[in-house]
N, CA, C and O atoms as CSV, one atom per row, in Angstrom:
chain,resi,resn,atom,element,x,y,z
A,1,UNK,N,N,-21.768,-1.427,-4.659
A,1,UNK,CA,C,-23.077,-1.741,-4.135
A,1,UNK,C,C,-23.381,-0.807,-2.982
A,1,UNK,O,O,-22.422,-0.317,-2.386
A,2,UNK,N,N,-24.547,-0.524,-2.627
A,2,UNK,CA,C,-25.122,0.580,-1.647
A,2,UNK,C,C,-25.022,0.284,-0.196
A,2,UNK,O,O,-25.462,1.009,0.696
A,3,UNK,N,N,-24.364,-0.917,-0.028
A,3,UNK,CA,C,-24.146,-1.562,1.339
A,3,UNK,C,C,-22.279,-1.797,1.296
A,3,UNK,O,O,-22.005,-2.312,2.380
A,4,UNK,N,N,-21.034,-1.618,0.507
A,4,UNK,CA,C,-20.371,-1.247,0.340
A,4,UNK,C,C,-19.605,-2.607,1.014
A,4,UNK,O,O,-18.668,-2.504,1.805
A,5,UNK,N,N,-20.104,-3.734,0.615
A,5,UNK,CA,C,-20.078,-4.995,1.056
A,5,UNK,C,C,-18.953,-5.923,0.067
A,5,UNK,O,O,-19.558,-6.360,-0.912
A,6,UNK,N,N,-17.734,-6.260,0.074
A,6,UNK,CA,C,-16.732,-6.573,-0.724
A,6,UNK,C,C,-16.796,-8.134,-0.904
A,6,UNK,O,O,-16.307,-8.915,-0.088
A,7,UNK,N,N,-17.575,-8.585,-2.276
A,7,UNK,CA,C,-17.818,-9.869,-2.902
A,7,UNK,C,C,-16.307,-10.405,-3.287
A,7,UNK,O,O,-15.910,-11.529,-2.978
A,8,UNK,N,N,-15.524,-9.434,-4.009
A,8,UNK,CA,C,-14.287,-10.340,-4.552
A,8,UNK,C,C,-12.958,-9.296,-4.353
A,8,UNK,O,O,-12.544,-8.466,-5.163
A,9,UNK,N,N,-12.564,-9.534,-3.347
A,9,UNK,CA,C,-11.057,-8.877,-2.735
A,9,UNK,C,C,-9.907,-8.484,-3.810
A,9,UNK,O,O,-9.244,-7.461,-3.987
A,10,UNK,N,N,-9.961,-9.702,-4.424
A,10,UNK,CA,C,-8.458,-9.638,-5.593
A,10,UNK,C,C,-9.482,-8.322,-6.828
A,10,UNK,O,O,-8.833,-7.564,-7.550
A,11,UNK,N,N,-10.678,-8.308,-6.831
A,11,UNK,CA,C,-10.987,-7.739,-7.420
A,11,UNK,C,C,-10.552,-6.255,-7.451
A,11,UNK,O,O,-9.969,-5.497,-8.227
A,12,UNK,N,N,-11.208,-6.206,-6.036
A,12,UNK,CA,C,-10.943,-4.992,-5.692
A,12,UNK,C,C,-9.556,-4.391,-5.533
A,12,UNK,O,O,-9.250,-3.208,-5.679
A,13,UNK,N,N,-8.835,-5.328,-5.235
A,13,UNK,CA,C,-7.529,-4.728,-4.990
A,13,UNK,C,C,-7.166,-4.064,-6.640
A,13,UNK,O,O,-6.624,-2.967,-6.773
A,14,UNK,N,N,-7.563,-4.926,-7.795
A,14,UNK,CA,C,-7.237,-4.765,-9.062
A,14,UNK,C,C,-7.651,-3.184,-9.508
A,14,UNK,O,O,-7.007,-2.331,-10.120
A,15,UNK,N,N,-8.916,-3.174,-8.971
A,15,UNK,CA,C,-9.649,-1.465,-9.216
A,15,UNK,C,C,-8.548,-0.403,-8.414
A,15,UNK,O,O,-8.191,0.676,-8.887
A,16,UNK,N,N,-8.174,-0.867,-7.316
A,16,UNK,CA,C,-7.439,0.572,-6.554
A,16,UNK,C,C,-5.584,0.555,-6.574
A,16,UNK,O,O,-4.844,1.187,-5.820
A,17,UNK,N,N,-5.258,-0.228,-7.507
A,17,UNK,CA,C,-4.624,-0.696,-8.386
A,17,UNK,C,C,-4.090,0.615,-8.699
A,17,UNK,O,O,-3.260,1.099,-7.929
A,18,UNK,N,N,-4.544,1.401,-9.974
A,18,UNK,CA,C,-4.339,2.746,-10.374
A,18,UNK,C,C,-3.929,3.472,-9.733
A,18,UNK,O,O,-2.884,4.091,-9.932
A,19,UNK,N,N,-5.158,3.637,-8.163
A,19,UNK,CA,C,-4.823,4.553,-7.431
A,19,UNK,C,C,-3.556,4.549,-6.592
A,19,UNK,O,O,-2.974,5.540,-6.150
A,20,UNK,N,N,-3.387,3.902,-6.518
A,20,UNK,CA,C,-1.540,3.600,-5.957
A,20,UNK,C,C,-0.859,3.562,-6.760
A,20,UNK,O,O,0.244,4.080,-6.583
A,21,UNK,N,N,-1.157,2.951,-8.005
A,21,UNK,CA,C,0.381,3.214,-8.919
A,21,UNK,C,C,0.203,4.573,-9.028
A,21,UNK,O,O,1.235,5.205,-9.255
A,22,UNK,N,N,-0.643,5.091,-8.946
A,22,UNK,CA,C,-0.342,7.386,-9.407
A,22,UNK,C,C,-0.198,7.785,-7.897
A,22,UNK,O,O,-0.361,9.001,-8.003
A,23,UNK,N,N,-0.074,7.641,-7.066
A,23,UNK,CA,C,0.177,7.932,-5.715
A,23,UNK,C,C,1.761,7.383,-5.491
A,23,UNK,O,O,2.513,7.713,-4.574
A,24,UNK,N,N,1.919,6.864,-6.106
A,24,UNK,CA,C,3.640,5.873,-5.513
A,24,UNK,C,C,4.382,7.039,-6.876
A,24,UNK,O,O,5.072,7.996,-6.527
A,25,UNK,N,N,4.168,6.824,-8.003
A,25,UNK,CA,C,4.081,7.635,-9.132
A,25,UNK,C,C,4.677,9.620,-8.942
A,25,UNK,O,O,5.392,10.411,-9.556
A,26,UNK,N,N,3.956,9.605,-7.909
A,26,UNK,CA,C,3.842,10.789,-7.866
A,26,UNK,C,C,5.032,11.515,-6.306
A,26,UNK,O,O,5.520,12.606,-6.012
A,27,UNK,N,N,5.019,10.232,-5.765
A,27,UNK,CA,C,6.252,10.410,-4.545
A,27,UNK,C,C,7.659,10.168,-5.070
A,27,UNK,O,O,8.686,10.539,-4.501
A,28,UNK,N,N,7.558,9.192,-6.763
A,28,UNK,CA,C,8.816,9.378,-7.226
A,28,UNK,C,C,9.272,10.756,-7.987
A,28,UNK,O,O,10.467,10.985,-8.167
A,29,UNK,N,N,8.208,11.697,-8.441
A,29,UNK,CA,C,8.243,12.881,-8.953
A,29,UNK,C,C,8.849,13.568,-8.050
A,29,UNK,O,O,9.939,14.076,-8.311
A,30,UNK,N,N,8.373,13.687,-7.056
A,30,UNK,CA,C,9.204,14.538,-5.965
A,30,UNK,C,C,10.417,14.132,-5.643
A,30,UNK,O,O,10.993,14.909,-4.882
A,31,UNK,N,N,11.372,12.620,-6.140
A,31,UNK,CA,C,12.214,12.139,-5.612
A,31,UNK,C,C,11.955,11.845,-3.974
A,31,UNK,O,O,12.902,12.310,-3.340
A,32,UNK,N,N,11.458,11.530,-3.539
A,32,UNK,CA,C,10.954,10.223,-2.229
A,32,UNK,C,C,11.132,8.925,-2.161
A,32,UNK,O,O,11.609,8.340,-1.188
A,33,UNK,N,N,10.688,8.320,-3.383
A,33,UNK,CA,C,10.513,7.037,-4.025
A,33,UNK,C,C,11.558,6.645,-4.925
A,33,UNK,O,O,11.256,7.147,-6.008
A,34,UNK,N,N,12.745,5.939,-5.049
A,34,UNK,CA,C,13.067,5.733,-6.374
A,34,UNK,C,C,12.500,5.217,-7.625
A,34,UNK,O,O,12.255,4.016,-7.510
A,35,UNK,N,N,12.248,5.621,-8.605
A,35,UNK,CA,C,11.767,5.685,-10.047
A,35,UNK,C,C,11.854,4.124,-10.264
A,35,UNK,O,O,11.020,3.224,-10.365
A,36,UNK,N,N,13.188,4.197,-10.290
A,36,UNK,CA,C,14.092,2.829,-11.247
A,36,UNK,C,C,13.259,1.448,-10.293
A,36,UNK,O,O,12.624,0.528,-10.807
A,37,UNK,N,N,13.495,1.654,-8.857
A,37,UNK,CA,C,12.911,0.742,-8.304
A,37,UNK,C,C,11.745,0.214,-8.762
A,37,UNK,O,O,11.590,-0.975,-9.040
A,38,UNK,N,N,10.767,1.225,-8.866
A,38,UNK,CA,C,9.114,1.101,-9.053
A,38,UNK,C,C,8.975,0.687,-10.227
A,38,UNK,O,O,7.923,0.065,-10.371
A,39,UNK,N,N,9.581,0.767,-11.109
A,39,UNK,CA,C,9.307,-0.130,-12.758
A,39,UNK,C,C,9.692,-1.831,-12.578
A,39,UNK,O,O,9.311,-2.664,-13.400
A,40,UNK,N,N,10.361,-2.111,-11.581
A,40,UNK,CA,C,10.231,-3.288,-10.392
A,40,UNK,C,C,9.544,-3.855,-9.702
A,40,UNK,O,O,9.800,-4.884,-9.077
A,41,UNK,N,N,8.386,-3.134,-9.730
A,41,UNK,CA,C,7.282,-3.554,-8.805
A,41,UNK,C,C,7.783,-3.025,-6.833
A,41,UNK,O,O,7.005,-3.279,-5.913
A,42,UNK,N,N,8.693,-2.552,-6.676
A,42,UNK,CA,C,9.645,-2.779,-5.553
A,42,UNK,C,C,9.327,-1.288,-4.781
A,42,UNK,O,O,8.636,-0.694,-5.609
A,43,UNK,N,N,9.483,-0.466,-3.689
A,43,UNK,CA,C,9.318,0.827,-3.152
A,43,UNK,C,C,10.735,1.082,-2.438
A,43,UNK,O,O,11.149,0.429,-1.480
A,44,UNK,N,N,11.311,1.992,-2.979
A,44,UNK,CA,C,12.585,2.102,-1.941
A,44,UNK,C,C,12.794,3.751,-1.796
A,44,UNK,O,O,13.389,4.436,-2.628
A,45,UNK,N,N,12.338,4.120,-0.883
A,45,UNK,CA,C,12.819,5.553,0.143
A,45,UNK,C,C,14.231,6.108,-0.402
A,45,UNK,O,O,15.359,5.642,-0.239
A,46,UNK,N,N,13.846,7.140,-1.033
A,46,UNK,CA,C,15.240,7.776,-1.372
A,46,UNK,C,C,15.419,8.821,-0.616
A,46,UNK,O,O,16.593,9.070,-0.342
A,47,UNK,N,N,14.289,9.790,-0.023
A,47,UNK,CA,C,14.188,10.901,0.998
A,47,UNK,C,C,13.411,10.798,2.288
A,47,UNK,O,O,12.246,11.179,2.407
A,48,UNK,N,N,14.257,10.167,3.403
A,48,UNK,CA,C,12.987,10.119,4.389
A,48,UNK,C,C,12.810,11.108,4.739
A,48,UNK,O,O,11.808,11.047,5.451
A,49,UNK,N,N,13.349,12.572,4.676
A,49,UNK,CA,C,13.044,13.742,5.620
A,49,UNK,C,C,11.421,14.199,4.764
A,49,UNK,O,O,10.273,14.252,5.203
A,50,UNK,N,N,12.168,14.550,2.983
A,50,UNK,CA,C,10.758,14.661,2.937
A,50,UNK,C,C,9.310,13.887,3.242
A,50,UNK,O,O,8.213,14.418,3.412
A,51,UNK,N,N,9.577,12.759,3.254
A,51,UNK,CA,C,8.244,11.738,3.671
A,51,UNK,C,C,7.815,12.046,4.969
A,51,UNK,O,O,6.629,12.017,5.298
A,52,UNK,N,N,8.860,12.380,5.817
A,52,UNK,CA,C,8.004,13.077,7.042
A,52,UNK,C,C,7.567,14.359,7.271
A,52,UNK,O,O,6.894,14.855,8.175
A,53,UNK,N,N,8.086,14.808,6.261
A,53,UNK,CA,C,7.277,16.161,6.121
A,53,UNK,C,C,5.829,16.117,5.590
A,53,UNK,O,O,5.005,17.031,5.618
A,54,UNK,N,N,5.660,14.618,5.004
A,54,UNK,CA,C,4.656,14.603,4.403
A,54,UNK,C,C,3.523,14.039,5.563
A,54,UNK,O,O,2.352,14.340,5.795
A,55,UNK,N,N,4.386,13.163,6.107
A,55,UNK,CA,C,3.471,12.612,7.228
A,55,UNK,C,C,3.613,13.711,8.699
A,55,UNK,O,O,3.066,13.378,9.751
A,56,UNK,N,N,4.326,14.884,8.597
A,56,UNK,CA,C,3.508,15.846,9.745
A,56,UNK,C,C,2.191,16.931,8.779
A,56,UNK,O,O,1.722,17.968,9.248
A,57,UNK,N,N,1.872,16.433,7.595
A,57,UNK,CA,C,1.091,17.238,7.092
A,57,UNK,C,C,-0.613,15.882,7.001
A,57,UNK,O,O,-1.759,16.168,6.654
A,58,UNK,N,N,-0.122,14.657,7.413
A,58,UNK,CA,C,-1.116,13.869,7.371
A,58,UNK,C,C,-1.599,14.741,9.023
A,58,UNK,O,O,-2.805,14.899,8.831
A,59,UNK,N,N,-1.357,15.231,10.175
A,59,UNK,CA,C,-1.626,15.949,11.005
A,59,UNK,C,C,-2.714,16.300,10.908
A,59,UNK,O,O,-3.545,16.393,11.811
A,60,UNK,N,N,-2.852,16.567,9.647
A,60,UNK,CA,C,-3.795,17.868,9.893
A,60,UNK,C,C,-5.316,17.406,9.053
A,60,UNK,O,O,-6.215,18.066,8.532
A,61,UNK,N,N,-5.176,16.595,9.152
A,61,UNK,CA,C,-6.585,15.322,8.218
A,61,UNK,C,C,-7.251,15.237,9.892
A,61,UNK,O,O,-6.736,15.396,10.999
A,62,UNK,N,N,-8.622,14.909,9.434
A,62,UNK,CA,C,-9.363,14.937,10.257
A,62,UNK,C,C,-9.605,13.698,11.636
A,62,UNK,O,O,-9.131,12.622,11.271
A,63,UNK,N,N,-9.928,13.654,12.405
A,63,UNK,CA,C,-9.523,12.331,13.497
A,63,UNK,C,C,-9.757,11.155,12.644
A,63,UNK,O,O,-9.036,10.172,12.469
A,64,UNK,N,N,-11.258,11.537,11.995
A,64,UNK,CA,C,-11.450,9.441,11.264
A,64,UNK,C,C,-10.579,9.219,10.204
A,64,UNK,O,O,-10.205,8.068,9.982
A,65,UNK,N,N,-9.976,10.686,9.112
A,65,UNK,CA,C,-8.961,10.281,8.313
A,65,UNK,C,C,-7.913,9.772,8.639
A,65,UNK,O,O,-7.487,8.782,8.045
A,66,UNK,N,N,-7.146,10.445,9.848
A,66,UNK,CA,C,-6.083,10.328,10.571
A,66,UNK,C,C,-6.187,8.913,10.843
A,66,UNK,O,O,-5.278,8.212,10.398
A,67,UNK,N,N,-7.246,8.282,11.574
A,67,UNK,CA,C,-7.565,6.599,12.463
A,67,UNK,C,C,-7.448,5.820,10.966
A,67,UNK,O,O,-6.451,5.123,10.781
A,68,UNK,N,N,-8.039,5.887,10.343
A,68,UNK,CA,C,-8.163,5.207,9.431
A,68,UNK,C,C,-6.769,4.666,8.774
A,68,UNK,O,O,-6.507,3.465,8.716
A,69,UNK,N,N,-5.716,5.922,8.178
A,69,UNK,CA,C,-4.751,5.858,7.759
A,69,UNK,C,C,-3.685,5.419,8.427
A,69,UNK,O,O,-2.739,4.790,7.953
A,70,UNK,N,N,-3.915,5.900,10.016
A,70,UNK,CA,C,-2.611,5.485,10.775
A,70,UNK,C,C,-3.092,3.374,11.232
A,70,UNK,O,O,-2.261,2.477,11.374
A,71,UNK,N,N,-4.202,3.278,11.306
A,71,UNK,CA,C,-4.881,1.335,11.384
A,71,UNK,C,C,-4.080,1.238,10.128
A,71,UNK,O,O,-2.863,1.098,10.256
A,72,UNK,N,N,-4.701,1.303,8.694
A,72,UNK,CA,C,-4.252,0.509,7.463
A,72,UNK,C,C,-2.486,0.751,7.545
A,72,UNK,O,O,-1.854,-0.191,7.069
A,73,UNK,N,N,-1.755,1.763,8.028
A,73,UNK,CA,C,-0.418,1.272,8.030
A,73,UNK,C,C,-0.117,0.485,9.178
A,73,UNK,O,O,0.943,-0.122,9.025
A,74,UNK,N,N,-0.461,0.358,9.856
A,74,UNK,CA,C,-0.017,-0.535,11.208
A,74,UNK,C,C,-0.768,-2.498,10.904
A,74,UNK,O,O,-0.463,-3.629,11.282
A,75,UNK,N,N,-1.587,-2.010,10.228
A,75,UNK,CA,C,-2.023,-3.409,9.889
A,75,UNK,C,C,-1.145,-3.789,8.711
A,75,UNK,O,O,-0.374,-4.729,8.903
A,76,UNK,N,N,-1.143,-3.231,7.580
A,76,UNK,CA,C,-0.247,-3.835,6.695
A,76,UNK,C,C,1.234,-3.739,6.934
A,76,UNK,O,O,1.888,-4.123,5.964
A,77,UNK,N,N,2.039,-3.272,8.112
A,77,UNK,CA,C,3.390,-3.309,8.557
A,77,UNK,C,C,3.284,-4.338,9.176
A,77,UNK,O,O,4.346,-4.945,9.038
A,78,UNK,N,N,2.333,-5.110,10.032
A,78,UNK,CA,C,2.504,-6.293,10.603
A,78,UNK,C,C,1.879,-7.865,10.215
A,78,UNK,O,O,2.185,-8.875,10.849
A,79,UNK,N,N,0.790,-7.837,8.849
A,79,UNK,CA,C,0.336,-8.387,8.199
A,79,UNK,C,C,1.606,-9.336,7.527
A,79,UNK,O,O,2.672,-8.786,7.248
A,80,UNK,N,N,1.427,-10.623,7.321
A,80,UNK,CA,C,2.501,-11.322,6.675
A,80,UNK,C,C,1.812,-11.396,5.141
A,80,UNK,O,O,0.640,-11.429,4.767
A,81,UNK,N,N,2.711,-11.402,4.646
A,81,UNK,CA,C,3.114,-11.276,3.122
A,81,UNK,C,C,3.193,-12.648,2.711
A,81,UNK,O,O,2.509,-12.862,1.710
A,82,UNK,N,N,3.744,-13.545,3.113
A,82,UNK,CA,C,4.136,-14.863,2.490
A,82,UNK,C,C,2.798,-16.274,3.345
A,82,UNK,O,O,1.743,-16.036,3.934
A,83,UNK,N,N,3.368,-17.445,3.092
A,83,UNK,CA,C,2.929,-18.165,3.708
A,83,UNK,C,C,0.976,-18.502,3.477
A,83,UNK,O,O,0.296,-17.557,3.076
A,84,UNK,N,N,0.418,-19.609,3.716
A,84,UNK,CA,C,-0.819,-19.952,3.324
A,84,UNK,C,C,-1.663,-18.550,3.998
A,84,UNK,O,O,-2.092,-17.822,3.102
A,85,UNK,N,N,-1.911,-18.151,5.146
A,85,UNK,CA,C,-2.573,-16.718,5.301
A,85,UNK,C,C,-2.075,-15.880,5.466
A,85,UNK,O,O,-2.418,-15.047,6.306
A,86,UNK,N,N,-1.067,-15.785,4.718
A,86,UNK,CA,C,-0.156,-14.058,3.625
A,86,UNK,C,C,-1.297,-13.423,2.893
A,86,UNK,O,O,-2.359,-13.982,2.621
A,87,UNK,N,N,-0.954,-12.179,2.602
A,87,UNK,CA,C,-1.466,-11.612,2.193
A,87,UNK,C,C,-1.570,-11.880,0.054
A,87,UNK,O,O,-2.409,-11.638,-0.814
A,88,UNK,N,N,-0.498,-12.346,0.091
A,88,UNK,CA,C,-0.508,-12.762,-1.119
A,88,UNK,C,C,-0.731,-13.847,-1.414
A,88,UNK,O,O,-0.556,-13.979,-2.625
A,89,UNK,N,N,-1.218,-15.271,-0.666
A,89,UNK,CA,C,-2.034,-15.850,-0.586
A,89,UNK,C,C,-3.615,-15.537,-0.932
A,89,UNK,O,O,-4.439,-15.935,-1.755
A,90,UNK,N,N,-3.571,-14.547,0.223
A,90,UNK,CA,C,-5.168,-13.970,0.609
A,90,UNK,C,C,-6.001,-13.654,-1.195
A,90,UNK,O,O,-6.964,-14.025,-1.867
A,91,UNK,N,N,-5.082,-12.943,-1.243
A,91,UNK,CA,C,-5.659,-12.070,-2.712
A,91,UNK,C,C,-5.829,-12.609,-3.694
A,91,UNK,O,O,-6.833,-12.509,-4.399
A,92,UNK,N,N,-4.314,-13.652,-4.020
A,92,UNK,CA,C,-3.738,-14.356,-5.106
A,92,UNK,C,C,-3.919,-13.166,-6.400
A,92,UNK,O,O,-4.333,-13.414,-7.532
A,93,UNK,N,N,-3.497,-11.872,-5.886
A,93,UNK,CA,C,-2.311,-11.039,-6.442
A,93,UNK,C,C,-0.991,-11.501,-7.428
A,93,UNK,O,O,-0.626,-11.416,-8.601
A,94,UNK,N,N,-0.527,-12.060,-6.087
A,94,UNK,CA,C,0.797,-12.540,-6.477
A,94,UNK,C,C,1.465,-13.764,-6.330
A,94,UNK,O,O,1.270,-14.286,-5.232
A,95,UNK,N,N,2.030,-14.243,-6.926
A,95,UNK,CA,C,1.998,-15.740,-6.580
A,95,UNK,C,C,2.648,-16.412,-4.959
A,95,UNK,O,O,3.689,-16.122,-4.369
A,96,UNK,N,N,1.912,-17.068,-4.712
A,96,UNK,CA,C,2.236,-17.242,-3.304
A,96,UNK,C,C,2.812,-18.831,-2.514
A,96,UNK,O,O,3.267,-18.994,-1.382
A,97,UNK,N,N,2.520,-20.065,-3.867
A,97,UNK,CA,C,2.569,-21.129,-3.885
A,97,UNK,C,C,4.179,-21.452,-3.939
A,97,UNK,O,O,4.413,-22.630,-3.669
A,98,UNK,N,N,5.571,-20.500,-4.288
A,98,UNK,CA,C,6.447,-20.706,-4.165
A,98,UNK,C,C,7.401,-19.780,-3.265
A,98,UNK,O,O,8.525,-19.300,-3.417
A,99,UNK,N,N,6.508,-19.758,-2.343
A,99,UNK,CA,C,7.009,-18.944,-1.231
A,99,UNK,C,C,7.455,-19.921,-0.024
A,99,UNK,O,O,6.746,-20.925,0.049
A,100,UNK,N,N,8.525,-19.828,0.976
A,100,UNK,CA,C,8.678,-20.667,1.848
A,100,UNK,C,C,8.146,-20.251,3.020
A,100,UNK,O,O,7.877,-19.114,3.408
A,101,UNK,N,N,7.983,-21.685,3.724
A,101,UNK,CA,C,6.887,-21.393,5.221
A,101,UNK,C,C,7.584,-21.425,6.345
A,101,UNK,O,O,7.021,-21.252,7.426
């Protein structure tokens, strides 16, 4: 919509969906990511040097790219995951009703 106004969240998460599985996808190509993990649903760091090579090349993105990217990781590193306002609650993504509080 032209006002860029978000009616249904789980929706959306479903659309950008893709775009992270070929982005996560593509850090296991390089070996960063383990493979085996990610057919798991799961992310596990096999190279941190290269990942920071990757993140001194986020450097060079522009101040609002840079703000933008460095907020959404600091919010979702401290965002809870479980529990009635988890994030997997929030979405109902993933199931969240047998999670402990």
């Amino acid at each position: 919509n032209p006002y860029n106004t978000i009616y249904d969240g789980r929706k959306l998460l479903e659309r950008l969906r893709p775009y992270q599985m070929g982005a996560l996808t593509c850090l296991a190509s390089y070996g960063i990511v383990d493979s085996r993990e990610l057919l798991n649903n799961k992310v596990k760091i096999l190279d941190s040097d290269k990942l920071l090579k990757i993140y001194k090349e986020l450097d060079k993105l522009a101040d609002e790219e840079h703000n933008a990217l460095s907020w959404l990781c600091l919010y979702f590193r401290t965002f809870p995951m479980n529990g009635v306002n988890g994030f997997k609650s929030r979405t109902k993504l993933l199931v969240s009703k047998y999670d402990s509080f």
